[in-house]
N, C-alpha and C positions, 0 to 999 in steps of 0.2 A: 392659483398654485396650491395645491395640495402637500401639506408635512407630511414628514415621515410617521408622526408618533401624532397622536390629539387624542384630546381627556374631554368625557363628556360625562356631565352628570344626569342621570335621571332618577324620577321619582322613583316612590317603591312597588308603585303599583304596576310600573312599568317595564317588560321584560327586554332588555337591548339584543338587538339580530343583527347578524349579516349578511348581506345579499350580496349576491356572485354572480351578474352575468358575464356569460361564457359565448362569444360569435365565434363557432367552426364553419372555420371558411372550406372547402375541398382542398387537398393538395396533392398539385401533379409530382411524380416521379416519373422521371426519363430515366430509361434502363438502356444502357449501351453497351455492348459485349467489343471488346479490343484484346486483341490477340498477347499473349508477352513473348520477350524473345528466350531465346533459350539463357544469356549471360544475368535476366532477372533471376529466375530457375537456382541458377550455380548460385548467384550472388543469398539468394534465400536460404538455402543450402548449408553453405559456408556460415551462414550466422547462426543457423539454428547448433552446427557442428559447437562454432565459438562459444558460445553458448552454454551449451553441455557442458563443452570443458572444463568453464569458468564455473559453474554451479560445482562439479562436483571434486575442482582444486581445491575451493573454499571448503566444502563439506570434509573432503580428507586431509586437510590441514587444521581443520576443529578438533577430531576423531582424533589426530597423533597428537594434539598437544592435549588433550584429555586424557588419553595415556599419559603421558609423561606425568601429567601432574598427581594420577592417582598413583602411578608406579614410584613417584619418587619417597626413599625412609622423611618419615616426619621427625622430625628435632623435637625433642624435649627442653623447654624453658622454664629454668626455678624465678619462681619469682621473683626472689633477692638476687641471687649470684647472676642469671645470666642464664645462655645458654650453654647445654655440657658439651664438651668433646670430647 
């Protein structure tokens, strides 16, 4: 059984290596073409639409509340009293 982790010491004359053998075995790929039907198509379709949507509600729902918060008047706070009205 081989650890995970081993300490080995060597002298100083000694430079420590590592060897890596590598067996490339061949490997087969079966390629098989199947046809889809058309409600996969619609179905792809539909989600890339959803999609979209959703990216770009979130994107203009950033954009208006970043408006909002640069358009809103900022308040002035004295240190001691408070804020003015």
């Amino acid at each position: 059984v081989i650890q995970n982790s081993q300490l080995m010491l060597y002298r100083h004359d000694v430079v420590p290596e590592a060897k890596f053998i590598v067996d490339i075995s061949p490997i087969a790929v079966k390629y098989t073409k199947e046809s889809r039907h058309w409600y996969d198509y619609l179905t792809s379709l539909i989600a890339i639409v959803g999609g979209t949507f959703t990216a770009v509600g979130l994107l203009e729902g950033m954009l208006h509340r970043a408006i909002q918060v640069l358009r809103k008047p900022k308040r002035i706070v004295h240190k001691l009293r408070g804020p003015y009205k």
